[in-house]
Each structure stands twice: as structure tokens, then as C-alpha cells.
C-alpha positions as CSV (number, residue, x, y, z in Angstrom):
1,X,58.7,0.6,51.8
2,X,58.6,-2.1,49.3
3,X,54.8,-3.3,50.3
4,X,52.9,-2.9,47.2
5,X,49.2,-1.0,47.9
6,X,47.8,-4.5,46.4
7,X,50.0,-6.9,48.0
8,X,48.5,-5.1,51.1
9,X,44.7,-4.7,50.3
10,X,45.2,-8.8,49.5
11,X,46.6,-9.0,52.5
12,X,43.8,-7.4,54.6
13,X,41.2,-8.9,52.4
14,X,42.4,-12.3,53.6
15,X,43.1,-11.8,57.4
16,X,39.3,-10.2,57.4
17,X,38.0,-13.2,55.6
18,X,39.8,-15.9,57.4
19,X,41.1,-14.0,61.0
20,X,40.0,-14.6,64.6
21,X,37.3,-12.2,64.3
22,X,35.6,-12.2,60.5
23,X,34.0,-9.6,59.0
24,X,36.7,-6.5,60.8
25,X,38.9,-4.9,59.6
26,X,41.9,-7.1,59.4
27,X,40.4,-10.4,61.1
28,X,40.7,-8.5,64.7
29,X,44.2,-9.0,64.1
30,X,46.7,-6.5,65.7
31,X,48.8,-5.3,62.8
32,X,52.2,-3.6,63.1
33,X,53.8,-1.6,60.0
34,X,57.8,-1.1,60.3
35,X,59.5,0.7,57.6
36,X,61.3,3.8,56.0
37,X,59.3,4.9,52.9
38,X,62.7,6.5,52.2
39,X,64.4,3.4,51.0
40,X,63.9,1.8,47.9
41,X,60.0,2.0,46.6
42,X,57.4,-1.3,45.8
43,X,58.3,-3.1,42.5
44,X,56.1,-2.4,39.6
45,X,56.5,-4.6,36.3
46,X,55.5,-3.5,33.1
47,X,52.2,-5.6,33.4
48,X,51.1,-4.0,36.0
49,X,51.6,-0.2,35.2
50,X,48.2,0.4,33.5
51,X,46.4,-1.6,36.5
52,X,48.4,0.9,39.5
53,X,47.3,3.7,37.2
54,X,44.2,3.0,37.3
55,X,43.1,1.4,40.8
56,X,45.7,3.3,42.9
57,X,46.8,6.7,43.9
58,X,50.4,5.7,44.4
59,X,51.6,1.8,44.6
60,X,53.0,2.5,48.2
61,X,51.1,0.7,50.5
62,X,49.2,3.6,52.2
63,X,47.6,4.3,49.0
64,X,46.0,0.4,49.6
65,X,42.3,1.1,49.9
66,X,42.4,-1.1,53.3
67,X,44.8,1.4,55.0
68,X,43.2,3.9,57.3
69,X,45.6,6.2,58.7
70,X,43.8,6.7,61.9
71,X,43.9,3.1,62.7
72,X,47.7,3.8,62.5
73,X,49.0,6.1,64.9
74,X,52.8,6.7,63.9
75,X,55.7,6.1,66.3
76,X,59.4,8.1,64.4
77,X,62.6,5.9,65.4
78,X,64.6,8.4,65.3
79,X,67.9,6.7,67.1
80,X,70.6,5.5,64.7
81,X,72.4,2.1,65.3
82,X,74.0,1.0,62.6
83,X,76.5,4.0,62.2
84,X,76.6,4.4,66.1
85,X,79.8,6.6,67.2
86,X,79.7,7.9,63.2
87,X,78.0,10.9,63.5
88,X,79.2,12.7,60.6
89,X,78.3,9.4,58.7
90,X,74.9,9.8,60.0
91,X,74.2,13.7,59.5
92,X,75.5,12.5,55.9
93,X,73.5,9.9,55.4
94,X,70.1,11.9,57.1
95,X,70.6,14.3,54.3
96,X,71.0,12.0,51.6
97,X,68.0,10.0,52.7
98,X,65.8,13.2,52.7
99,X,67.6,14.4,49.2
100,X,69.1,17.9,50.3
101,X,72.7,17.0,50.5
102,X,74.5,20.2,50.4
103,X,77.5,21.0,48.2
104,X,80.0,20.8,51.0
105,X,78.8,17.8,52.4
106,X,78.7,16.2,49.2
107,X,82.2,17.4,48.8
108,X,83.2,15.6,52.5
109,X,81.0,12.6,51.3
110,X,83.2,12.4,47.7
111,X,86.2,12.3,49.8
112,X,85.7,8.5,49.7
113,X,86.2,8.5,46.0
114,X,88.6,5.8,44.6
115,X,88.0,4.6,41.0
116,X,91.2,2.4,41.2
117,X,90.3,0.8,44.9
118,X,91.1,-2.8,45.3
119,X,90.2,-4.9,48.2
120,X,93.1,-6.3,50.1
121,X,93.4,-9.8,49.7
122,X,92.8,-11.0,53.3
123,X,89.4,-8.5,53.9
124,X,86.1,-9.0,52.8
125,X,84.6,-5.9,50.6
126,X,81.5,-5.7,49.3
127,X,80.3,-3.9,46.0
128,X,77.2,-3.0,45.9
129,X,75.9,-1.7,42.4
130,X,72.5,-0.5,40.9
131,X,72.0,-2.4,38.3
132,X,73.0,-6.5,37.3
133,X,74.8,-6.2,34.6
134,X,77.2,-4.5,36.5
135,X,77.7,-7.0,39.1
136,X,77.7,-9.9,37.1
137,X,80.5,-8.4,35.4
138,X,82.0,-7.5,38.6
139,X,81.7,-11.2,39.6
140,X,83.0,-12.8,36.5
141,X,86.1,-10.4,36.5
142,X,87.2,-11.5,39.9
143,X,86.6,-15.2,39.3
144,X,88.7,-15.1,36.4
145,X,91.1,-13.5,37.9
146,X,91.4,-16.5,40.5
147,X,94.3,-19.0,39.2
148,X,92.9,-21.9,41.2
149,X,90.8,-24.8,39.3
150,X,86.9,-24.1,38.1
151,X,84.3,-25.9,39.9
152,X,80.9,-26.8,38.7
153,X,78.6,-27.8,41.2
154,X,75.0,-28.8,39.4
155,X,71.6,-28.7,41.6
156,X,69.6,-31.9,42.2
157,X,66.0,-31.9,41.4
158,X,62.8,-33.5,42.6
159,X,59.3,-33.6,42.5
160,X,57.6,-30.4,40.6
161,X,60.1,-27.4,41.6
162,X,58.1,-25.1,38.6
163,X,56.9,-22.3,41.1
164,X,60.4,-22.4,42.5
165,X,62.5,-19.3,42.0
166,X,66.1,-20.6,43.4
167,X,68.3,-18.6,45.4
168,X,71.5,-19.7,43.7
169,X,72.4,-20.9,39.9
170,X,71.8,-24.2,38.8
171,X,74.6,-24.9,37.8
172,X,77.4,-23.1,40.2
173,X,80.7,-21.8,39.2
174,X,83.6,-21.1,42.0
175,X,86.8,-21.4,42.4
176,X,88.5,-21.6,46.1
177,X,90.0,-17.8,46.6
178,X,86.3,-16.9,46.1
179,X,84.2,-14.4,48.2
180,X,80.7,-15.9,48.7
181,X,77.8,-14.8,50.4
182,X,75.8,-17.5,52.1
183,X,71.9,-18.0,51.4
184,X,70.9,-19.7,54.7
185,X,70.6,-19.5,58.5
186,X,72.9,-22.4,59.2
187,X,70.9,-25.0,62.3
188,X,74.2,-24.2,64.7
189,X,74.1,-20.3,64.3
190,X,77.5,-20.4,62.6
191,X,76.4,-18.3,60.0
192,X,73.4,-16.5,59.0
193,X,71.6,-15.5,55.8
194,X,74.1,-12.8,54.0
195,X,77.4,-13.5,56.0
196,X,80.3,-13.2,53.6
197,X,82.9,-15.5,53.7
198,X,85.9,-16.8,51.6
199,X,85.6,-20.1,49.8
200,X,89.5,-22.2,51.1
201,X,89.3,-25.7,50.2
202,X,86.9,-27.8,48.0
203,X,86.5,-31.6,47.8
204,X,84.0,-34.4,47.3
205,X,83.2,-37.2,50.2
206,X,81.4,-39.9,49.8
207,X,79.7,-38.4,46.3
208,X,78.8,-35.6,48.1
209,X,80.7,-32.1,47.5
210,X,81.9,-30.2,50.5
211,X,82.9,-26.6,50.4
212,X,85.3,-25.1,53.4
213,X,85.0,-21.3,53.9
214,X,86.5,-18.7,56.1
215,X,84.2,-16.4,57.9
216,X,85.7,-12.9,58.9
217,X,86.4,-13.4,62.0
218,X,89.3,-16.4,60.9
219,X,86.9,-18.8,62.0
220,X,86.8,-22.1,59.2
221,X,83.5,-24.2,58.5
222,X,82.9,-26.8,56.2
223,X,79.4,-26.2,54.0
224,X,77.7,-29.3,52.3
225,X,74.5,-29.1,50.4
226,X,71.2,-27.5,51.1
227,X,68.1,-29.2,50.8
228,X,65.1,-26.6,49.9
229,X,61.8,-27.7,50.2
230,X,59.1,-26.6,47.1
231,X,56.0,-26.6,49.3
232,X,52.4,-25.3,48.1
233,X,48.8,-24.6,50.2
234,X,47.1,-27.6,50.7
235,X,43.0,-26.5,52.1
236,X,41.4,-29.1,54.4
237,X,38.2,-28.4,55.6
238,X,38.8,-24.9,57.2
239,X,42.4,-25.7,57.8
240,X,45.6,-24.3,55.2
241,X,48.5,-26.1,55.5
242,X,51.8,-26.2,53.1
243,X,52.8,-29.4,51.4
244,X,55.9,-30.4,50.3
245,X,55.6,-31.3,46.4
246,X,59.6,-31.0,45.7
247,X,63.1,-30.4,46.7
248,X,66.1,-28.2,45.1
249,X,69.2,-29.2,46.5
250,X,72.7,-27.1,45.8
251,X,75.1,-25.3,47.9
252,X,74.0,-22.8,50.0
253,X,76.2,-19.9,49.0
254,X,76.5,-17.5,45.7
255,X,79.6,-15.5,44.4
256,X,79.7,-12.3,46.5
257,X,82.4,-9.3,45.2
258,X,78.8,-7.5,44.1
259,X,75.6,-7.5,44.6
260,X,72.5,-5.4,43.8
261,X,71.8,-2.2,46.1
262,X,68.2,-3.7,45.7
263,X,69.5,-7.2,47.3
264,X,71.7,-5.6,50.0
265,X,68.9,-3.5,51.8
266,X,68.7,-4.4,55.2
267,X,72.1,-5.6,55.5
268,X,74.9,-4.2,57.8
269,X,78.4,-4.3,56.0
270,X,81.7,-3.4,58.1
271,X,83.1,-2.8,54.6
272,X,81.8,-1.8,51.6
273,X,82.2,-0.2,47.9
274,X,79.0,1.9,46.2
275,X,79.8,1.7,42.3
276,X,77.0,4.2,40.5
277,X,78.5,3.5,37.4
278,X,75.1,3.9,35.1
279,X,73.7,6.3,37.2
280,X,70.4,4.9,39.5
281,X,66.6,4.1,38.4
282,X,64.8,4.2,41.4
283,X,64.1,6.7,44.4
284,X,66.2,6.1,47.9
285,X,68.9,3.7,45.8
286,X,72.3,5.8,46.9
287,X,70.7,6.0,50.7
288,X,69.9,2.2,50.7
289,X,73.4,1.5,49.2
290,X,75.4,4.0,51.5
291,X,73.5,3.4,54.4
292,X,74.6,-0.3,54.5
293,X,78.5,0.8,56.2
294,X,78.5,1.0,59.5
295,X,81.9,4.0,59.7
296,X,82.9,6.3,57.5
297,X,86.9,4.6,57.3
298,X,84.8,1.4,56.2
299,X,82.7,3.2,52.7
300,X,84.6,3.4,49.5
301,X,83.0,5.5,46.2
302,X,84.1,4.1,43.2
303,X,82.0,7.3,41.4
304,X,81.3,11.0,43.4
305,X,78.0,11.0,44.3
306,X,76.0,13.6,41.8
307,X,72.7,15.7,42.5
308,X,71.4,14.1,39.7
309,X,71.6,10.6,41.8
310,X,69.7,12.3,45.1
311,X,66.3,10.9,44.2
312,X,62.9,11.1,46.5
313,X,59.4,10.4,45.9
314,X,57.5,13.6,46.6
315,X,54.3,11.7,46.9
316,X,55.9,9.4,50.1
317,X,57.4,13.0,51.4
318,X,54.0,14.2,51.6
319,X,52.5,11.5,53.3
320,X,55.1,11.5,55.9
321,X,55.0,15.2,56.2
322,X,51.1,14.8,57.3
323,X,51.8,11.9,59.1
324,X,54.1,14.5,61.7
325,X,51.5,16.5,61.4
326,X,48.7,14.5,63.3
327,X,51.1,12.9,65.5
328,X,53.2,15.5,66.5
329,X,53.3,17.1,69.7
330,X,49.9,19.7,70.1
331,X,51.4,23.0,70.2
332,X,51.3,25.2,73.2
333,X,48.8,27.7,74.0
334,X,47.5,30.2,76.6
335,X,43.4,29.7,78.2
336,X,41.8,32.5,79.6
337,X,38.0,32.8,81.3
338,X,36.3,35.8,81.9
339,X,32.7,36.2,83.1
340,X,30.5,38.9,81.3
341,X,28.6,41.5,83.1
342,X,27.8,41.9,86.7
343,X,25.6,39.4,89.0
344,X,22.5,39.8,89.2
345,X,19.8,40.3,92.1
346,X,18.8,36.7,91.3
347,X,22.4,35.2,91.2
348,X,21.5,33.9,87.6
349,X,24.5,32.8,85.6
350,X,26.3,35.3,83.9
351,X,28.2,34.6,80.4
352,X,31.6,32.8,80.0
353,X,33.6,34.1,77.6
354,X,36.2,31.4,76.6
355,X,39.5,32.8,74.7
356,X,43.1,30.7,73.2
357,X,46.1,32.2,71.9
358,X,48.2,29.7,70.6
359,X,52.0,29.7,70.0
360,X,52.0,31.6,66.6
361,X,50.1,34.7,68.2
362,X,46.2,32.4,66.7
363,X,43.6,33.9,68.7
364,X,40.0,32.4,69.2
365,X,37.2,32.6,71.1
366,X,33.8,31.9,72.4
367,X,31.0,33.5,74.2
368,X,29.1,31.1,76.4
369,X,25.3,31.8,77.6
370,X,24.6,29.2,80.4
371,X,20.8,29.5,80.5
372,X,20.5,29.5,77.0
373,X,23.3,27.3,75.5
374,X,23.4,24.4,78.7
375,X,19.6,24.0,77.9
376,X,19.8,23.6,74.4
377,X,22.1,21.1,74.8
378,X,20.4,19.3,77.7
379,X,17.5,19.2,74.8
380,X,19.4,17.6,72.4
């Protein structure tokens, strides 16, 4: 959903240019689009405002001037896993995704309302929140709180690390009792980008500091440093490959009691608060944020859920409207043939009259003249 219509015309522009097959539509390349347009929509800055609203219908990418529908016949997953054995958590959620949530269900829904909710001390809760102000705040409460020592961890540097946009602060604060989120997919599958853990024991070896966290399942793992490598496109000949001009090295892990909803989207969370405090900015933000628990027992609101906060792009509900259109299933419908007149002497072929009715009671048809009308196409 969050493809920009440029991001995908550059896209095609490139793979037709420098694909298996120049000069086709995407360099013969077999492309595969998997999304919900319902979730949160592409990113437009302030620079680029005047540019979409000018060039481009929408900025979704099927308003790229690349994308041919027909070249993309639509395939609805329509079986939920993430809520699986929920499934008043997922008749909820359907409705809130679409933006009809009916009064009673948003009454069931604000059951989950807590303002004064606190996560137990030895459970790993997530809050996820539209905007960063509020979860830095969130983050910096709870770190105060902590009565163990501050540490500051600084990054190392190398090389030119100026197109680098770094996944975790320079300079990182934490203090053991913290809940972290971790920012890579560890080599020995202990942990993956996005676990949540809890930060139990810090020290420095050898120069070098080491981190000891506690995963949710009790498990314990000790975290040094990660090296990222700053790498840019290198063209040899007709050959692009990625050189490595730098390195940004820090621990692998930020503060975790919030996050953005925008951050968390495709993320699974056993446990989770939604904090709507500020209200939202964006279309599909309270299904993207609610839609991250997995049970109902697991979802706590710290705010009710307003109409006001239900919001949809109209545009994307049209396109996917159409979309079932074309590729639904072709209705039903009843054929009936009937020859005209009787036959004559000659047995010449008499006229076909060709009727449909379909489902909703449509009726058309055709009067077919062999001798004349199979000539006349035989001629042409």
C-alpha cells in the first residue's frame, strides 16, 4: 500500500531498460504485487505535493502510468492468520479495515479501554502510537522510571556514512530493566528483526560493550555490536554492483515501550496497547495499529476508538471495488436457440435466433441469418 505511483513507474522504467528482455514492459520480468491498499497509504512530503498533483491521479501505485490493470489479474486472500481462533477480533477488525464499524461493535471493541493500564513487570507490552512525539515521551518516561545506572553507548564511524540513515541513535541511552526491540536478523536465528526483549545485564569485555537480554520465551542472549555496511552502486561496463564506502557500528537494538503505528505495520504482537491520544493523520492507521494483536485478551485501548478515527481513502475503495468487478465470478445465466420459420424444399438454412437471460431477469438477443451473415464474415 505504501508503493508510491513514481517509486513504481521508476521502477518499471528501469527493469524495461536494463531486464532480460529490453524494450517490454517490465524487462520480461514476471512481477508480483502483494498488498492491502487498506493499510497505511504511500508517503508524500511537502516537496512533492505539487509534483503528485500534477503528474498523478492518486500517489497509490495503480495510478503509476506503467500499471495496466489487465496485465494484473487480482487474486483476494481472504483467510485470516494472524487472529486465527479470534473471530470476533476478526469480524472487528474486517469492519474497521473497511471503515463501517457499527455502534455496537465499537461498543464491544471499547471494552478494551484502560487509560490507567500498566504492563506487568515480567510481560512484554507494546504501545503503539500515531504520532512520535508521543512515543518518545512514552520511552523517556519509562527509562526514567528505571532506578538502575544510565548507559551511553556512542556509534563508531567509518568511511563516508552521509547517505546513511541509521536505524538506532548515535548516541544510545538504556538502562538494564529496559524493553528493547532488536534491529537485526541475528546469523544463529536467535532473534529476528522486531523481537522484543528485556535488556538484564550490561558490561564491557575486552573494550567492547556487551548487552544481555531476555527474549519472551525466558530464553537469555548476550548482544555485542553491529557492524552496518554504507554501500553505494558501482557501474562496470554493463554490470551494477554495490560497494562498500563505510561502516556504522552500534548496538543492534532501540528502546521499545512505543513505537509508531507507521513502524509496527507488518508486525505480529502477542500483546499490545493502541494509544490515539492526538487523534490519527493518515487513512488505515487504527486498522494497521489494531490489527498487529493476534487475540482479543492480548489488545489494550488506552483511548475508545471514535468514528472520527475510522478513516478510508475513497479513491483506493474504488479501485478495489472495480477490481472485484473484473475478477469476480461471471454471473449465471440461461442460453436458449430457436430456429426461425419452417425448412424449406431446398433444405437451405433457416435463421438462429440466439437469446440470454442473466441472473437479474437481463434479457438479450440476436437473430442470426446463415446465408447472409456466415458469408459476410467469410468475406472479411
Amino acid at each position: 500500500s505504501m508503493v508510491r505511483a513514481d517509486v513504481f513507474d521508476m521502477v518499471a522504467a528501469a527493469l524495461e531498460r536494463f531486464g532480460p528482455t529490453p524494450g517490454v514492459p517490465f524487462g520480461g520480468v514476471q512481477v508480483v504485487l502483494v498488498g492491502d491498499l487498506l493499510q497505511l497509504p504511500p508517503i508524500v512530503g511537502d516537496s512533492l505535493a505539487e509534483f503528485f498533483a500534477t503528474h498523478y491521479e492518486t500517489p497509490y501505485f495503480y495510478s503509476a502510468h506503467s500499471f495496466d490493470r489487465a496485465r494484473f489479474p487480482t487474486v483476494s486472500l481472504t483467510t485470516v492468520f494472524r487472529q486465527v481462533g479470534d473471530d470476533r477480533l476478526t469480524s472487528l477488525l474486517n469492519a474497521v479495515r473497511e471503515g463501517v464499524l457499527l455502534d455496537e461493535a465499537r461498543e464491544e471493541l471499547n471494552a478494551r479501554v484502560d487509560p490507567d493500564f500498566e504492563p506487568p513487570d515480567d510481560e512484554l507490552w507494546l504501545t503503539l502510537a500515531p504520532s512520535n512525539s508521543i512515543v518518545t515521551a512514552r520511552n523517556r518516561q519509562r527509562l526514567e522510571r528505571l532506578e538502575s545506572p544510565l548507559v551511553e553507548h556512542a556509534s563508531l564511524e567509518s568511511g563516508d556514512v552521509s547517505g546513511f540513515d541509521p536505524p538506532t541513535d548515535a548516541v544510545l541511552r538504556f538502562k538494564v530493566g529496559d524493553q528493547v526491540m532488536m534491529l537485526t536478523n541475528d546469523p544463529s536465528d536467535r532473534w529476528v528483526n522486531g523481537t522484543l526483549a528485556r535488556v538484564t545485564d550490561t558490561r564491557v569485555v575486552a573494550g567492547e560493550r556487551e548487552v544481555d537480554i531476555e527474549l519472551d520465551d525466558g530464553s537469555v542472549l548476550t548482544v555485542p555490536p553491529y557492524k552496518w555496511e554504507v554501500t553505494q552502486p558501482v557501474v562496470e561496463g554493463t554490470t551494477l554492483r554495490r560497494e562498500v564506502v563505510g561502516t556504522y557500528t552500534q548496538l543492534p537494538f532501540k528502546l521499545a515501550w512505543a513505537i509508531t503505528i507507521h513502524k509496527s505495520q507488518g508486525q505480529t504482537l502477542d500483546r499490545l496497547v493502541v494509544d490515539l491520544t492526538g487523534g490519527v493523520f493518515a487513512t488505515g492507521q487504527v486498522y494497521v495499529a489494531l490489527s498487529r494483536a493476534t487475540t482479543m485478551a492480548g489488545l489494550v485501548l488506552k483511548r475508545p476508538v471514535e468514528p472520527r478515527h475510522l478513516r478510508t481513502d475513497r479513491r483506493v475503495a474504488r479501485f478495489l471495488h472495480a477490481t472485484e468487478l473484473r475478477t469476480g465470478p461471471a454471473p449465471h445465466c440461461a442460453l436458449g436457440i430457436s430456429f426461425v420459420g419452417d425448412e424449406g424444399t431446398f433444405s437451405r438454412p433457416r435463421p438462429v435466433e440466439i437469446a440470454v437471460v442473466l441472473e437479474d431477469g437481463t434479457a438479450l438477443s440476436t437473430l442470426v441469418n446463415p446465408e447472409r451473415d456466415l458469408g459476410a464474415a467469410r468475406s472479411s
